[in-house]
TORKOL-4160 file (C-alpha; in steps of 0.2 Angstrom, whole numbers, padded with zeros to 4 digits, m for minus):
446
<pt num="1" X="0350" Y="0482" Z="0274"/>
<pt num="2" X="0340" Y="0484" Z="0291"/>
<pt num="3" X="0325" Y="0497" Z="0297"/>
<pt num="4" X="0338" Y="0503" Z="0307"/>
<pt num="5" X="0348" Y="0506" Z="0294"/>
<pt num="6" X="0335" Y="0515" Z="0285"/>
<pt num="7" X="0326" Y="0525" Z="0300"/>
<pt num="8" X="0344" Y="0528" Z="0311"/>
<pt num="9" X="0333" Y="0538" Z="0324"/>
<pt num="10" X="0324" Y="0521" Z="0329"/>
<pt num="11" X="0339" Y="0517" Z="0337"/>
<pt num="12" X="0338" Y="0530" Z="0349"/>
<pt num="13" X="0319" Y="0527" Z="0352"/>
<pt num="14" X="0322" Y="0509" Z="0355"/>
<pt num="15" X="0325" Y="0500" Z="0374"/>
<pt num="16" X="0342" Y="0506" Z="0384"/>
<pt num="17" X="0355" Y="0493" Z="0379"/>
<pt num="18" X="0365" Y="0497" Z="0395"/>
<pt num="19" X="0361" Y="0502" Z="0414"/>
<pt num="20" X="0368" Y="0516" Z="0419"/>
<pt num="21" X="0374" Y="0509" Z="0436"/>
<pt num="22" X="0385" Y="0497" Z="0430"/>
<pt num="23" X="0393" Y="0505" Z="0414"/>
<pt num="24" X="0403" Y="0522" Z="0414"/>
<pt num="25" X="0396" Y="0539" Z="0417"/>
<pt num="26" X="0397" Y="0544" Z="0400"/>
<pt num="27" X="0392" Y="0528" Z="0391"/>
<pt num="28" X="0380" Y="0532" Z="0376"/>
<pt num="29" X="0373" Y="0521" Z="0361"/>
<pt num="30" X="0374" Y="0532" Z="0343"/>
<pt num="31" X="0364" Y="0531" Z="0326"/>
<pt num="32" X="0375" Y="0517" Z="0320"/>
<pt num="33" X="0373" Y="0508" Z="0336"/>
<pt num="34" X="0388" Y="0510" Z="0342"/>
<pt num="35" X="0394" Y="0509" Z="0359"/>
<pt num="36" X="0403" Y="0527" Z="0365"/>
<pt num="37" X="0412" Y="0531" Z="0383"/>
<pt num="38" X="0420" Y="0546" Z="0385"/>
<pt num="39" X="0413" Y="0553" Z="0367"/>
<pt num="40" X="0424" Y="0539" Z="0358"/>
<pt num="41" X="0414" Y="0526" Z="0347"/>
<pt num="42" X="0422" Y="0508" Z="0357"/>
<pt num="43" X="0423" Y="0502" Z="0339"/>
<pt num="44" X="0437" Y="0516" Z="0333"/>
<pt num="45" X="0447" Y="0511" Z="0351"/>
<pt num="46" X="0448" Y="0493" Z="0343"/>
<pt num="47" X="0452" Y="0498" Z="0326"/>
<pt num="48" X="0466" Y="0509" Z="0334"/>
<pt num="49" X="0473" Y="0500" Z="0348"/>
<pt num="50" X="0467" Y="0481" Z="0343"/>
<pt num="51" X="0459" Y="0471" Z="0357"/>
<pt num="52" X="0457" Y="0463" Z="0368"/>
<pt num="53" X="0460" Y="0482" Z="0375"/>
<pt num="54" X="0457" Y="0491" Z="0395"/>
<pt num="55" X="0446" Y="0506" Z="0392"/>
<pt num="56" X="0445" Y="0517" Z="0407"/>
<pt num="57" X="0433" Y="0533" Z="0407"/>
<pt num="58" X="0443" Y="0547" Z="0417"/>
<pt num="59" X="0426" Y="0555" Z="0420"/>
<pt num="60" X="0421" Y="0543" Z="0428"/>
<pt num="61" X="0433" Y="0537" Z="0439"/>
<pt num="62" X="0435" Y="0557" Z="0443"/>
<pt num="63" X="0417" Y="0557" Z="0447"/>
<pt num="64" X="0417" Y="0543" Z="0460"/>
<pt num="65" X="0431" Y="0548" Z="0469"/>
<pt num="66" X="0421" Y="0568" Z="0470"/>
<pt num="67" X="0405" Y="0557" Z="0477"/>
<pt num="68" X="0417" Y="0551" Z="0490"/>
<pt num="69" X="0425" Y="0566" Z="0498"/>
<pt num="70" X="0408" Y="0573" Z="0495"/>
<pt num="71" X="0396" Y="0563" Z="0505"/>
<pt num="72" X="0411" Y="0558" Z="0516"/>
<pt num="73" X="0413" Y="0576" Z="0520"/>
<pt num="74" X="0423" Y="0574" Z="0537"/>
<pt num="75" X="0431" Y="0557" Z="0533"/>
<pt num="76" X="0449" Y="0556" Z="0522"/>
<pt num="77" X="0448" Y="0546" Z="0508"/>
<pt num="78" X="0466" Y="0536" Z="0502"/>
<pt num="79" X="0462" Y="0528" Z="0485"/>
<pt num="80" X="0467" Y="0508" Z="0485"/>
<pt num="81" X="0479" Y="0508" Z="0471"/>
<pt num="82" X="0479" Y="0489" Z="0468"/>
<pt num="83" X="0463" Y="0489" Z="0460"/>
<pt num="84" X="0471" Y="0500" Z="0448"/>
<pt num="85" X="0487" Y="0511" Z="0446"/>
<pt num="86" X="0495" Y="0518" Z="0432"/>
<pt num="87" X="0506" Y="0536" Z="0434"/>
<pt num="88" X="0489" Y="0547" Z="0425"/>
<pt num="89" X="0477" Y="0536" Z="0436"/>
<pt num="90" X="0487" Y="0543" Z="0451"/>
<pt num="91" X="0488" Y="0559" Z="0444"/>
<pt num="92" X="0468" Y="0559" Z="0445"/>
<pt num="93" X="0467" Y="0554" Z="0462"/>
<pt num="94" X="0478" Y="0569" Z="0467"/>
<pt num="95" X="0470" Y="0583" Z="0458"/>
<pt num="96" X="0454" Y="0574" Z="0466"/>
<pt num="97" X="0461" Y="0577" Z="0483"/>
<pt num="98" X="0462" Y="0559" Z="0488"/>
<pt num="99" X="0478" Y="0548" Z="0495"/>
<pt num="100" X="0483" Y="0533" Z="0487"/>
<pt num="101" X="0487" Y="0515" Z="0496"/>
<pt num="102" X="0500" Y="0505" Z="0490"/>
<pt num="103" X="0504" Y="0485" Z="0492"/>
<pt num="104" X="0521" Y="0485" Z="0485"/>
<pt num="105" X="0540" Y="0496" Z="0480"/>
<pt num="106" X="0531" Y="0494" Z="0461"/>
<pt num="107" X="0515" Y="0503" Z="0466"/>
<pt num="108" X="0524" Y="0516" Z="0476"/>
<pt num="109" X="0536" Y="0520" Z="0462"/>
<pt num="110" X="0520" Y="0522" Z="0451"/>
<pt num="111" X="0509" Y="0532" Z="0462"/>
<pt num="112" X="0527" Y="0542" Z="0466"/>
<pt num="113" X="0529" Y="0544" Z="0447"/>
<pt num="114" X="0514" Y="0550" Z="0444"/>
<pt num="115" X="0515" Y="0568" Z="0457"/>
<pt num="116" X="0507" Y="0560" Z="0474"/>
<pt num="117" X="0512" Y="0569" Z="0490"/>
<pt num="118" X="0523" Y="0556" Z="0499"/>
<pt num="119" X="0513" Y="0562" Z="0514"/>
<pt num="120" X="0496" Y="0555" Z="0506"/>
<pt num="121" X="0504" Y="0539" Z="0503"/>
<pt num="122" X="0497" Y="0525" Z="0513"/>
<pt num="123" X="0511" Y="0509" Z="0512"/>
<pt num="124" X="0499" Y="0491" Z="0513"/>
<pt num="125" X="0505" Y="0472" Z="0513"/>
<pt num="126" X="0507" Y="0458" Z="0522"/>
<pt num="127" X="0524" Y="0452" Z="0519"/>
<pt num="128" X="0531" Y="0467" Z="0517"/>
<pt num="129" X="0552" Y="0465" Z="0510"/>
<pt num="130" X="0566" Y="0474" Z="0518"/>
<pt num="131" X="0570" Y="0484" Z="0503"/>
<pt num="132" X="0550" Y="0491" Z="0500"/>
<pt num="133" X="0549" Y="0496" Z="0520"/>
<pt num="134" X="0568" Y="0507" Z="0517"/>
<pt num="135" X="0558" Y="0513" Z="0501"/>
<pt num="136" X="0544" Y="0519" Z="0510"/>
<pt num="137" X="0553" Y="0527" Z="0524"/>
<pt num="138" X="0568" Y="0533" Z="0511"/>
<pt num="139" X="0553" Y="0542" Z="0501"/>
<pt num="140" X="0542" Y="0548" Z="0516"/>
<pt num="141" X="0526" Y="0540" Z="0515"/>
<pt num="142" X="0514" Y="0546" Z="0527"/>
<pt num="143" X="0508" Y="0527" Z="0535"/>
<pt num="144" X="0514" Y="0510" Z="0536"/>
<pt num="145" X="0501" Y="0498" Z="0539"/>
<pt num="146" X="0512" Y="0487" Z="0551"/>
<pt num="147" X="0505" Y="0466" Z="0549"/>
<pt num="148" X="0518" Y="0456" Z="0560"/>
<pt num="149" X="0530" Y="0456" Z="0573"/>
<pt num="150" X="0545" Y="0455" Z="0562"/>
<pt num="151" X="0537" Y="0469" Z="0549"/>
<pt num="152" X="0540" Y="0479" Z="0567"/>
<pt num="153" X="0557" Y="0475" Z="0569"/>
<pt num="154" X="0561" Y="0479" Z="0551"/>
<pt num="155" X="0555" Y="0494" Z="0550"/>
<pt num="156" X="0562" Y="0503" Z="0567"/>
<pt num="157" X="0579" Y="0497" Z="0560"/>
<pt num="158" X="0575" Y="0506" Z="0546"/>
<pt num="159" X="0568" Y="0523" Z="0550"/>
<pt num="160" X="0579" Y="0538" Z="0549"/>
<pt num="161" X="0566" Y="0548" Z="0559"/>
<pt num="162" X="0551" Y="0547" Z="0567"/>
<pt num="163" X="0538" Y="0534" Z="0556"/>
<pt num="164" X="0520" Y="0535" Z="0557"/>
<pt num="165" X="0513" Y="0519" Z="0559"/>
<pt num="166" X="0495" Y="0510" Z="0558"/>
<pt num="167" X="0494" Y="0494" Z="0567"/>
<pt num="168" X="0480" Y="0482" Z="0555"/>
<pt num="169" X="0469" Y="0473" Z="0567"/>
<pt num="170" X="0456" Y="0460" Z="0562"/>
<pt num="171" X="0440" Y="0463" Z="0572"/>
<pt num="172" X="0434" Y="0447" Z="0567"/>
<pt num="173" X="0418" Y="0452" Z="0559"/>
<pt num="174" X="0412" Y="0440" Z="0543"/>
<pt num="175" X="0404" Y="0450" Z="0532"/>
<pt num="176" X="0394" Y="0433" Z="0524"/>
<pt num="177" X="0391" Y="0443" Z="0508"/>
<pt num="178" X="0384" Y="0436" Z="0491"/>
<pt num="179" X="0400" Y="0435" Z="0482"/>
<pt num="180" X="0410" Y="0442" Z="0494"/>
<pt num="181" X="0428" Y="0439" Z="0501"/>
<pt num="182" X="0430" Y="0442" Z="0518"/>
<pt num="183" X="0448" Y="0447" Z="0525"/>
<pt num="184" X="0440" Y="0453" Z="0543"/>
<pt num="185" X="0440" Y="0437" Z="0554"/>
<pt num="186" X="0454" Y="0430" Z="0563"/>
<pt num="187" X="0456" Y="0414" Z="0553"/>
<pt num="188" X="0466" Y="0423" Z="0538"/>
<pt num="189" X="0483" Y="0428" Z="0533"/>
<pt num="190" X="0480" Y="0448" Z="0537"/>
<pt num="191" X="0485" Y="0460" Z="0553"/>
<pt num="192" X="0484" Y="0456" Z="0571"/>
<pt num="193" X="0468" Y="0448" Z="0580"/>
<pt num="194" X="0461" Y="0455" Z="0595"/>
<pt num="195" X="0458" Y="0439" Z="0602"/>
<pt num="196" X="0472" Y="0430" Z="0611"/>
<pt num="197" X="0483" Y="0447" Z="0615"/>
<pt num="198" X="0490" Y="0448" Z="0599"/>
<pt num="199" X="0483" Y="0464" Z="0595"/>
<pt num="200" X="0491" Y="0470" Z="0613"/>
<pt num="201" X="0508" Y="0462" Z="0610"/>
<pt num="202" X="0510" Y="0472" Z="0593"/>
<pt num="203" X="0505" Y="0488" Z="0601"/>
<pt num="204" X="0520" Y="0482" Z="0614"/>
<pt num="205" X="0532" Y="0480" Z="0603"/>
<pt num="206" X="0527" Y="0496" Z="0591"/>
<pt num="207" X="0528" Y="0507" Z="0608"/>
<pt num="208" X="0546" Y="0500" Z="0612"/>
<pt num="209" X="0552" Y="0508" Z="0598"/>
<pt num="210" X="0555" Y="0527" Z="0600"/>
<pt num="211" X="0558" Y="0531" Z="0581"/>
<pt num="212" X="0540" Y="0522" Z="0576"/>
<pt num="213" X="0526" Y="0535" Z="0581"/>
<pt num="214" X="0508" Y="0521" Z="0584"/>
<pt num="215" X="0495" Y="0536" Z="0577"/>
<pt num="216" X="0482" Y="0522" Z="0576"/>
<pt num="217" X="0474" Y="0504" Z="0570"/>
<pt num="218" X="0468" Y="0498" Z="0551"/>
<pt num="219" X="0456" Y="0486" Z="0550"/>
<pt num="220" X="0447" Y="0478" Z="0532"/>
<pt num="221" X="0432" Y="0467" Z="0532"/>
<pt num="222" X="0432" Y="0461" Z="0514"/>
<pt num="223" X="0426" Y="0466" Z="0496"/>
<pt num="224" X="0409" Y="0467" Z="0491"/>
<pt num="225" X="0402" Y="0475" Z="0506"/>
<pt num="226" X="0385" Y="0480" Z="0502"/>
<pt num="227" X="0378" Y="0483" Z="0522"/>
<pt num="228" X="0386" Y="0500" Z="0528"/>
<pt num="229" X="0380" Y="0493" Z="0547"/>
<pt num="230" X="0395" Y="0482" Z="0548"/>
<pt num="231" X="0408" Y="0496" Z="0546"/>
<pt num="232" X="0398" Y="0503" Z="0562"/>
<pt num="233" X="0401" Y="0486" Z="0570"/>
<pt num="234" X="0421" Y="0487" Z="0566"/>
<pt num="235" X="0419" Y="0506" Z="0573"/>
<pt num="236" X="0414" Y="0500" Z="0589"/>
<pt num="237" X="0426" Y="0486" Z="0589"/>
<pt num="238" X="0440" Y="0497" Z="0585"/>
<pt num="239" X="0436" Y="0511" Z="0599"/>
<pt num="240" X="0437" Y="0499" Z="0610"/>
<pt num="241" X="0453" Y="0491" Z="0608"/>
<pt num="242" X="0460" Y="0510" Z="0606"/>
<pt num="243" X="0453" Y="0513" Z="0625"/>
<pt num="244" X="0459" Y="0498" Z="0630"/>
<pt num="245" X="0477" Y="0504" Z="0622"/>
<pt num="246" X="0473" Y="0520" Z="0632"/>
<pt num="247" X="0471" Y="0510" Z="0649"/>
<pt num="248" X="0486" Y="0500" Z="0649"/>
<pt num="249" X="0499" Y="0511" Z="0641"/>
<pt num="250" X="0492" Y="0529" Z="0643"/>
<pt num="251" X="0492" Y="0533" Z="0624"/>
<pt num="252" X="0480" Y="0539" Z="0611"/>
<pt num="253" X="0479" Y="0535" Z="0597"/>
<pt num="254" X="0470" Y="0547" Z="0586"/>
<pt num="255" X="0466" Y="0539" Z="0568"/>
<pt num="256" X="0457" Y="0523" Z="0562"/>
<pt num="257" X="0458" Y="0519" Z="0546"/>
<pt num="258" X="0441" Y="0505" Z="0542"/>
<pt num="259" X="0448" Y="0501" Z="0524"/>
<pt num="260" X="0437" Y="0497" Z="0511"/>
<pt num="261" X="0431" Y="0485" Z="0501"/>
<pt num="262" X="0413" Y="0493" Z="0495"/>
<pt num="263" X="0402" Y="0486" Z="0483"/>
<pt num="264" X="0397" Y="0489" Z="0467"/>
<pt num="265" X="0383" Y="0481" Z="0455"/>
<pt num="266" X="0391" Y="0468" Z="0442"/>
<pt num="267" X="0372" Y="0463" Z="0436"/>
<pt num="268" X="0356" Y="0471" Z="0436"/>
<pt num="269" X="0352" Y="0471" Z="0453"/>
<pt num="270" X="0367" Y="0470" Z="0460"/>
<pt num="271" X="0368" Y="0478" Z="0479"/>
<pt num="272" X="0379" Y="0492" Z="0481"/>
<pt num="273" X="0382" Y="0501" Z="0494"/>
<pt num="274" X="0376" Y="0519" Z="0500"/>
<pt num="275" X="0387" Y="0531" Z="0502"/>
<pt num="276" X="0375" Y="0540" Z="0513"/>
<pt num="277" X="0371" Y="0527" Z="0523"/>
<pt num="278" X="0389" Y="0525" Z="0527"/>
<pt num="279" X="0393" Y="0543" Z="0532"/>
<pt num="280" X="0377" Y="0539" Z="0544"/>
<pt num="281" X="0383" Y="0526" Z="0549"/>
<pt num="282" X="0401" Y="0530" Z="0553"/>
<pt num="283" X="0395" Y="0544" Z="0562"/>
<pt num="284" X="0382" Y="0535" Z="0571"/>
<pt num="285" X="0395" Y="0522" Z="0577"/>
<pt num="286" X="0409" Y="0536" Z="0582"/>
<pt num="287" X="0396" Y="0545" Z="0593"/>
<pt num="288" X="0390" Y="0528" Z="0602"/>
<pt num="289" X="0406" Y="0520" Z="0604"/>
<pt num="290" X="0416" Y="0533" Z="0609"/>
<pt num="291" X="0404" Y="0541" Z="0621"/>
<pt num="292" X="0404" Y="0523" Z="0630"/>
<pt num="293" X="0424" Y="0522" Z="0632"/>
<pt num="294" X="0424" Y="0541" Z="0634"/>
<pt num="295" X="0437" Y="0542" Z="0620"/>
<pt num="296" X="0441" Y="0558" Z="0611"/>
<pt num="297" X="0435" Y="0556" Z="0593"/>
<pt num="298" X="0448" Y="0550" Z="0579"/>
<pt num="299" X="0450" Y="0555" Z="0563"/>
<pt num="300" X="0442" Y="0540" Z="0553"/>
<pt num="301" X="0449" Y="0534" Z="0534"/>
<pt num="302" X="0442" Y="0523" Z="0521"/>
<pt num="303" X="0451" Y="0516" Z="0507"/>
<pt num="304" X="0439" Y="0514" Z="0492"/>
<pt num="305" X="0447" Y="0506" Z="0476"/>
<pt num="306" X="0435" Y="0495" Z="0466"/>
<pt num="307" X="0421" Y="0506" Z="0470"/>
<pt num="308" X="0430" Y="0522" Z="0460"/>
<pt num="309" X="0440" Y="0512" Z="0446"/>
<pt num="310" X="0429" Y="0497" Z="0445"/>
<pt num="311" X="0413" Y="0507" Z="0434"/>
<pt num="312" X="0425" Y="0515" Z="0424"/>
<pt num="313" X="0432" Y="0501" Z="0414"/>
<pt num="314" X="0429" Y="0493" Z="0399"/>
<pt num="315" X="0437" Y="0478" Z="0394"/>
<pt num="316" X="0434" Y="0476" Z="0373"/>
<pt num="317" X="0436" Y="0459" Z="0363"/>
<pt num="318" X="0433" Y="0453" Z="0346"/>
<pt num="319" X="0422" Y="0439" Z="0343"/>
<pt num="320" X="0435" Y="0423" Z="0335"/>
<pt num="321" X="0420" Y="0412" Z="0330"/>
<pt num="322" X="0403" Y="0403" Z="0337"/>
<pt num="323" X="0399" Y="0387" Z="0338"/>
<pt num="324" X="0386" Y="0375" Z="0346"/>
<pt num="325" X="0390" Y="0358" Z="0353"/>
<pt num="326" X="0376" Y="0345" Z="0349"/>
<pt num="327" X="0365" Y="0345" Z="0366"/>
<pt num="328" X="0375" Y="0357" Z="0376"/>
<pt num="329" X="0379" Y="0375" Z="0375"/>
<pt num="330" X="0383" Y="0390" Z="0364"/>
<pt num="331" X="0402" Y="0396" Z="0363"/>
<pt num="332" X="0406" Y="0411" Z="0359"/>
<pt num="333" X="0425" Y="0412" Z="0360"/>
<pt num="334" X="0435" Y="0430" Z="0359"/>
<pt num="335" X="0453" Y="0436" Z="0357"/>
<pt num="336" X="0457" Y="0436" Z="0377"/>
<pt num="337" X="0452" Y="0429" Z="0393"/>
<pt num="338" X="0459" Y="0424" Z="0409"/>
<pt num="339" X="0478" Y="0431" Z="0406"/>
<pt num="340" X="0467" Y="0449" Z="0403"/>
<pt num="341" X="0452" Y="0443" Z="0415"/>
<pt num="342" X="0457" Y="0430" Z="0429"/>
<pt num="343" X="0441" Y="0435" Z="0442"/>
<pt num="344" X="0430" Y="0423" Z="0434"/>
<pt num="345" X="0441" Y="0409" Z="0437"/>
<pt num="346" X="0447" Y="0415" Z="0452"/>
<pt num="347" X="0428" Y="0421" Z="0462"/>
<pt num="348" X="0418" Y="0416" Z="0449"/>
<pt num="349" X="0415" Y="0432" Z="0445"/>
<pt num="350" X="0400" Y="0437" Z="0434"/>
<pt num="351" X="0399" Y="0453" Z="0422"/>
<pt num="352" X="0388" Y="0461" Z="0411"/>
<pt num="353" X="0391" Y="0461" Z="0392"/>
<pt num="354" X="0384" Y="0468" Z="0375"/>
<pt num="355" X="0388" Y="0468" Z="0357"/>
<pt num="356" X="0399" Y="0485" Z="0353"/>
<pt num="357" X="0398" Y="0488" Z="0335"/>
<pt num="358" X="0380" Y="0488" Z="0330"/>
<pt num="359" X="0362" Y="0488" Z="0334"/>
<pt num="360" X="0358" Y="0469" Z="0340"/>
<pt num="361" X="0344" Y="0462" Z="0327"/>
<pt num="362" X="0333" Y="0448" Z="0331"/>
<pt num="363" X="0331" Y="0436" Z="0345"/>
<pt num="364" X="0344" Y="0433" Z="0357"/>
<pt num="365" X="0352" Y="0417" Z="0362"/>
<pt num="366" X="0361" Y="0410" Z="0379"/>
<pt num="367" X="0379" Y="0408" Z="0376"/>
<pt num="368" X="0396" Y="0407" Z="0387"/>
<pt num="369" X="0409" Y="0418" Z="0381"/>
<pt num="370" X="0424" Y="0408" Z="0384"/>
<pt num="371" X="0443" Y="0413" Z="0381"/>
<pt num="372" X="0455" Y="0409" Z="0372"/>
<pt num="373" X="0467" Y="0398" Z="0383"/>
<pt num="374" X="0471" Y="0383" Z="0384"/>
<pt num="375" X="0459" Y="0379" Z="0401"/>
<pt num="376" X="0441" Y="0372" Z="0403"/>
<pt num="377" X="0436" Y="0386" Z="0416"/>
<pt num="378" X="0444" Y="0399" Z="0405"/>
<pt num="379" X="0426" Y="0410" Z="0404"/>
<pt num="380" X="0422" Y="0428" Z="0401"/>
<pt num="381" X="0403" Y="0425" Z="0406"/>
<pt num="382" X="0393" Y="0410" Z="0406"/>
<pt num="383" X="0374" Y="0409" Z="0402"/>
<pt num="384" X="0371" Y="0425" Z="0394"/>
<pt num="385" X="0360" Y="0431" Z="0382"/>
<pt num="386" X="0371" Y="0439" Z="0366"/>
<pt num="387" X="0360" Y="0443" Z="0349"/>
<pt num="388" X="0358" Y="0426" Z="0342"/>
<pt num="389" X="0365" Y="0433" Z="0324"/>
<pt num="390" X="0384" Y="0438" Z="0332"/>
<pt num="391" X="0396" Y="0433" Z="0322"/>
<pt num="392" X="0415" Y="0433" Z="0320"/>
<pt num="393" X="0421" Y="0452" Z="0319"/>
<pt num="394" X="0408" Y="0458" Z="0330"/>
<pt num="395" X="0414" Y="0468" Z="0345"/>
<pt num="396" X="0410" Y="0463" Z="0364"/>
<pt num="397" X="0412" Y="0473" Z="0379"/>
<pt num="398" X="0412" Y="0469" Z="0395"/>
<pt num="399" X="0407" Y="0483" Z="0410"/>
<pt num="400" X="0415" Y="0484" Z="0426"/>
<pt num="401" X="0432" Y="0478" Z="0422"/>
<pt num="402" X="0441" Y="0493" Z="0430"/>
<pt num="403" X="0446" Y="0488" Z="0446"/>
<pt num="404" X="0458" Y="0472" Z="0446"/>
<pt num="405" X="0459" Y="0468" Z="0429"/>
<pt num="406" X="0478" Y="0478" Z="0422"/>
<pt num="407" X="0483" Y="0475" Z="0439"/>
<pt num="408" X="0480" Y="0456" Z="0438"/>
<pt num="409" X="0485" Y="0454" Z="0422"/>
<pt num="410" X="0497" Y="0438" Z="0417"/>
<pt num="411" X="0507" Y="0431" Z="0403"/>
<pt num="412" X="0497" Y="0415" Z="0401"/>
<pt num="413" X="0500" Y="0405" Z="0385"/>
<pt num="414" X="0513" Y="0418" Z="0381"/>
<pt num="415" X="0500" Y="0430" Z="0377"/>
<pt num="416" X="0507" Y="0449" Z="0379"/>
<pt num="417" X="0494" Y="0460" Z="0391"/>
<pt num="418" X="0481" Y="0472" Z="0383"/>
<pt num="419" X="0484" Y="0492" Z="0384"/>
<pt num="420" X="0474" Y="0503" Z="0393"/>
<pt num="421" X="0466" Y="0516" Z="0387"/>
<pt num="422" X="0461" Y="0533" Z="0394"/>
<pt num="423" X="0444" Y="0541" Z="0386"/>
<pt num="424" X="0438" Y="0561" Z="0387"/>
<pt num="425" X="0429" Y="0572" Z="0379"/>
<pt num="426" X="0431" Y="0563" Z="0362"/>
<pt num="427" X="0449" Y="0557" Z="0363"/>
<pt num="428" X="0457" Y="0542" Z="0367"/>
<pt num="429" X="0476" Y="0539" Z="0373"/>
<pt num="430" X="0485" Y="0525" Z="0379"/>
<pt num="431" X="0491" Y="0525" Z="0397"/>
<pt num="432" X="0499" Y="0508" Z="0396"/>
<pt num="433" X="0503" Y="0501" Z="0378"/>
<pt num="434" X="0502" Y="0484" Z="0371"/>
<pt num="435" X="0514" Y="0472" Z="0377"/>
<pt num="436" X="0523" Y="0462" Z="0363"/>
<pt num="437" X="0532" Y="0447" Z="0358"/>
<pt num="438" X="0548" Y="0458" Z="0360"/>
<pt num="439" X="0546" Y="0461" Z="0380"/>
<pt num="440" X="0540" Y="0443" Z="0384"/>
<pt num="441" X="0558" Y="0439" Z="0375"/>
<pt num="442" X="0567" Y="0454" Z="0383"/>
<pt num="443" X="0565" Y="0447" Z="0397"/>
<pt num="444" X="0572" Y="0427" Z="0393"/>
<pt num="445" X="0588" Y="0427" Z="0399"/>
<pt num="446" X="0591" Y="0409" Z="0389"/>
């Protein structure tokens, strides 16, 4: 038996195990030393649902997708679905008044599914298949975000009247941030560049098709954008290819959509960035640039996904053993990893995790938590500091796993994906379940 044991209420008074810009809204410690979200002990989610498990706090992701369409008061906001989409997750986005983007026929069935206004339905992708452009058009999504010539082609064949379209542009701007990946320079798979007249021959090509109606160009710059100024840059770069539009084929264009990609903290200290400064300085930007071209004002859209899902997750494990190699480091080896979690091995990704179950006691130790697949790189989190008295049982749980962590999800080593579970006001319900040995073998034709 510990003090803590004895005297619960020094658990409250002692040191915040958690930072409250990385974690969930409604993260809280109790008496025990349990870890809550959503007024649910994440202890109980593993003893009910097993691990690993997804939890995601609905109060949260509500709340950050309220902080968009409030400090982005004249900008619409279309939730990026990829980082996260079940049929409930696009049932919040639509009560929270926010459109959803989709990258596939699989995510627009979901969002579909799950009550979104066709109309609010933004259709993404680079290779975009016949059959998911006639599902789009069949169902009435409200953009396409055409990427290439024969995307064009596709789709005006398809249409059965007139199509709303969005043609993605690269403004070739390298966003050079720490951990960032940067999809707005020309010397990547996305959209149209600017340079070379490729941009212009798109705009050609959609123009020469009566049934496809050019409302306006998409850009994206990356993920992990922390500095607000370079969405002003891509505001002044876009305006002026939408007058130069105007010059040469008298038309005008009256939306552009600047993606999103915002940053959130994975670590203490992490940048994120300012939704007030943003609103600044998109409006900053629309004033300057379109004063310069004399260009009617568009209607500007961003496309948040990480930076509403990502805070709201929680990914839970079970600790399988500990051991320490004689002149190296401290593994501490738990009951998922890269199938549930491929980031790290993918960006080198770094989180933020704590023990669950208990109050930590003691010292602390630097460990790596690695996975439990068959691969060297197959790491949770590498060089942390964990209680030095974990031990097999213990509970971890790793913050900011909401946003492409479900949606990347494999099979790897056969291992069935984790459900995802929804918290609030004290209850938990699973959103996706389990998958089992039965539906990796459903699906074995041999």
């Amino acid at each position: 038996m510990t003090l803590l044991d004895i005297v619960p209420s020094l658990g409250r008074a002692a040191p915040r195990r958690f930072d409250s810009t990385i974690w969930p809204v409604t993260t809280r410690s109790d008496e025990r030393g349990q870890l809550c979200v959503g007024g649910v002990a994440l202890a109980d989610i593993a003893d009910e649902f097993d691990t690993p498990a997804y939890v995601i706090d609905e109060a949260d992701f509500r709340h950050r997708a309220r902080r968009y369409r409030k400090a982005l008061r004249d900008v619409g906001v279309v939730y990026a679905g990829k980082s996260l989409l079940t049929t409930a997750v696009a049932r919040w986005a639509r009560e929270e008044g926010i459109g959803v983007d989709v990258c596939s026929g699989g995510e627009l069935a979901i969002a579909l599914a799950g009550g979104v206004d066709p109309a609010r339905i933004v259709l993404h992708g680079n290779a975009k298949s016949p059959d998911e452009l006639r599902e789009a058009v069949e169902a009435g999504v409200g953009r396409v975000v055409v990427d290439s010539c024969i995307e064009i082609a596709y789709l005006a064949g398809l249409a059965r009247r007139r199509q709303p379209v969005l043609i993605r542009v690269t403004p070739d701007i390298d966003i050079h941030g720490h951990r960032a990946v940067t999809t707005g320079i020309s010397d990547q798979k996305f959209g149209f560049t600017l340079g070379g007249g490729h941009a212009a021959d798109a705009v050609k090509r959609v123009l020469a098709h009566p049934i496809l109606d050019l409302v306006g160009l998409h850009c994206h710059l990356g993920s992990q954008v922390s500095d607000a100024t370079l969405y002003g840059e891509a505001i002044r770069r876009m305006i002026a290819a939408m007058a130069d539009i105007r010059a040469r084929h008298g038309v005008i264009l009256t939306e552009l959509n600047i993606g999103g990609g915002h940053a959130i903290p994975y670590l203490n200290g992490d940048r994120e960035l300012d939704l007030g400064e943003l609103a600044r300085v998109i409006e900053d930007a629309l004033d300057e640039a379109c004063a310069a071209e004399h260009f009617p004002r568009p209607a500007v859209v961003v496309e948040p996904g990480r930076a509403i899902s990502g805070r709201a997750g929680v990914t839970l494990y079970r600790v399988c053993s500990v051991k320490t190699q004689p002149g190296g480091r401290t593994f501490v080896a738990v009951d998922g990893g890269m199938s549930d979690n491929p980031r790290v091995s993918l960006y080198c990704a770094q989180y933020t995790v704590t023990l669950a179950n208990r109050h930590p006691q003691g010292a602390k130790q630097r460990v790596t938590v690695a996975g439990r697949h068959c691969e060297a790189g197959d790491e949770i989190a590498r060089d942390i500091e964990l209680p030095a008295d974990l031990r097999p049982g213990d509970l971890l749980a790793v913050a900011c796993t909401g946003a492409y962590h479900h949606s990347m999800a494999s099979n790897y080593n056969m291992v069935g994906r984790p459900p995802l579970v929804a918290v609030k006001d004290g209850r938990a319900r699973a959103l996706v379940r389990r998958e089992t040995v039965a539906d990796l073998l459903s699906r074995d034709c041999g």
